[in-house]
C-alpha angles and dihedrals in degrees: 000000000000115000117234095252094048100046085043100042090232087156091056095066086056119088118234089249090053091052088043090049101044090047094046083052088052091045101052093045090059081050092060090034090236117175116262087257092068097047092056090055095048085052107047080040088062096044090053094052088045089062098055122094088229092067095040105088090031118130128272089245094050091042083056090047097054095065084065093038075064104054082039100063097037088055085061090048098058093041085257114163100230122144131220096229082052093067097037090058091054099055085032087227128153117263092226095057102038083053092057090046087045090053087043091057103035079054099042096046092022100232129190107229116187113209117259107270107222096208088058088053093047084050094046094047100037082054092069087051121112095204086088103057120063104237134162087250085058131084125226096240087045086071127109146167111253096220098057097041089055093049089052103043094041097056077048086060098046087049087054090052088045086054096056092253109114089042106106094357137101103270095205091076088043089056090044097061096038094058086047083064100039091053097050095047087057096072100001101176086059096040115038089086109063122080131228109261087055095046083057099036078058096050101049102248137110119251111243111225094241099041088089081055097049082044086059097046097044094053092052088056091055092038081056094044093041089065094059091063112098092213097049097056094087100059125065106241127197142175095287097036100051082059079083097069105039092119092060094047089048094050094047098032102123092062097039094054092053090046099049099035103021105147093212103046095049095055082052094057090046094048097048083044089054094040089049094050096046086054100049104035112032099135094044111101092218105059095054123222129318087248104055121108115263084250095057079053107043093109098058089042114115089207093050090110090045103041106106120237117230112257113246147132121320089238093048082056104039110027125194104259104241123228113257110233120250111271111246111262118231115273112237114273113257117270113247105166099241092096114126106251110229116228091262094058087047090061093052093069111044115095111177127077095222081053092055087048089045088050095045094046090046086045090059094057 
């Protein structure tokens, strides 16, 4: 029995970029274990951006790319979670570079590309944790219910992306650390204990190098919006106790976010702090003059540990320190002739051999 394509010759009407292509795409989607249906659209995907002049004198490296760009974006398509940096990391390809490609292929075929939904990606990666499934390598108290481990962690997500957290970053560490959280806040007293990197050696996963980091910052936006909750004022809260309430602060967070980190609100208190201070201590040499702007006078401000900061980017907040630049060093002082001549200069110039002796016989003295 000969199959059709080989009695027709319908692979010999394919290039040998096209074969390699096709068969790179097919290869990638068992990798990510993708249904036969979205292997057929990748696929189709690549054939069509093969026949277009725009992808015809691209490099051999693009052309290797574009093959991902496809099962990428047949993953959004499909409401798939599958991250850029995923892909990237399996054809160990630059970002920068397989987002150009990406933009070259949604213009040329004019795809429609949905955005990437959070709570599809909590689902996806809480699936692969072994916290759900009672098993012998997991505790008792480790256990959880996967429904409520996914709500949680998912309105945890949603508070990171409000905070400006998600937004330019790989998603997979946020929604590490937030179902870290999530699953700490659900028995606390049992919980609060154990560190990341167990919690993560337990369920199964690798700990991605900038989840500790999301952890941090996470925990600073529920510490700020902790302290907007009456009945919360009178604790001192830190960083493992406000793990308790995580539930309240979830259900409440819109107006808690407003309230800790309002903009507004938090210029008003500055500028009432300035004015009070320019009205009450004008001749003292420490409060600076009425006139001078709330930041000249942050220091002397008694709200200056309860004005809320605005709520924006990490890197807004913390900036990389920049190197300084080296001083200029201090340009040779002008020759005037008058220098002293050291003895091995001095031997530079001497030619004769009666002028060396001269100079040795003087030296001895």
């Amino acid at each position: 029995e000969v199959a059709y394509s080989q009695s027709t010759g319908q692979k010999e009407q394919l290039s040998r970029c096209l074969q390699r292509g096709i068969r790179r795409v097919q290869d990638l989607c068992k990798v990510l274990q993708l249904p036969a249906a979205f292997e057929e659209t990748a696929v189709s995907y690549f054939q069509r951006a093969l026949q277009l002049p725009a992808f015809h004198l691209v490099s051999l490296e693009k052309k290797e790319l574009l093959g991902g760009c496809c099962v990428f974006v047949t993953c959004r398509q499909h409401n798939w979670p599958l991250t850029m940096g995923t892909i990237c990391s399996l054809l160990y390809a630059k970002q920068e570079l397989f987002a150009g490609v990406f933009l070259s292929l949604q213009k040329e075929l004019g795809l429609s590309v949905p955005a990437l939904s959070l709570a599809d990606l909590v689902k996806t990666h809480l699936s692969s944790f072994r916290l759900c499934q009672p098993s012998a390598e997991v505790p008792a108290p480790f256990l959880e219910d996967r429904e409520k481990l996914v709500a949680r962690t998912v309105g945890i997500v949603e508070l990171a992306s409000e905070a400006w957290l998600v937004t330019g970053r790989h998603p997979v560490p946020v929604v590490t650390a937030a179902a870290f959280l999530a699953w700490q806040s659900l028995r606390p007293r049992a919980r609060l204990s154990c560190p990341l990197a167990r919690f993560c050696r337990v369920a199964g996963v690798d700990l991605p190098p900038p989840a500790h980091l999301r952890l941090k910052e996470l925990l600073e936006i529920l510490l700020g919006m902790a302290s907007q909750l009456a009945w919360l004022r009178g604790f001192r809260l830190d960083k493992k106790t406000v793990v308790k309430h995580v539930g309240d602060l979830l259900q409440h967070r819109v107006f808690l976010l407003k309230s800790a980190f309002g903009q507004e609100r938090g210029d008003e208190q500055q500028r009432g702090a300035a004015s009070g201070q320019g009205s009450t201590g004008q001749g003292s040499p420490g409060q600076g003059s009425p006139r001078s702007p709330p930041v000249a006078q942050e220091k002397g401000c008694p709200l200056a540990g309860k004005c809320p900061r605005p709520l924006l980017p990490p890197c807004l907040i913390h900036p990389r320190k920049r190197l300084r630049s080296a001083a200029p060093s201090t340009p040779d002082p002008a020759v005037t002739g008058d220098e002293p001549i050291s003895d091995s200069e001095i031997e530079q110039y001497l030619r004769s051999p009666d002028e060396v002796r001269a100079f040795r016989k003087a030296k001895a003295w």
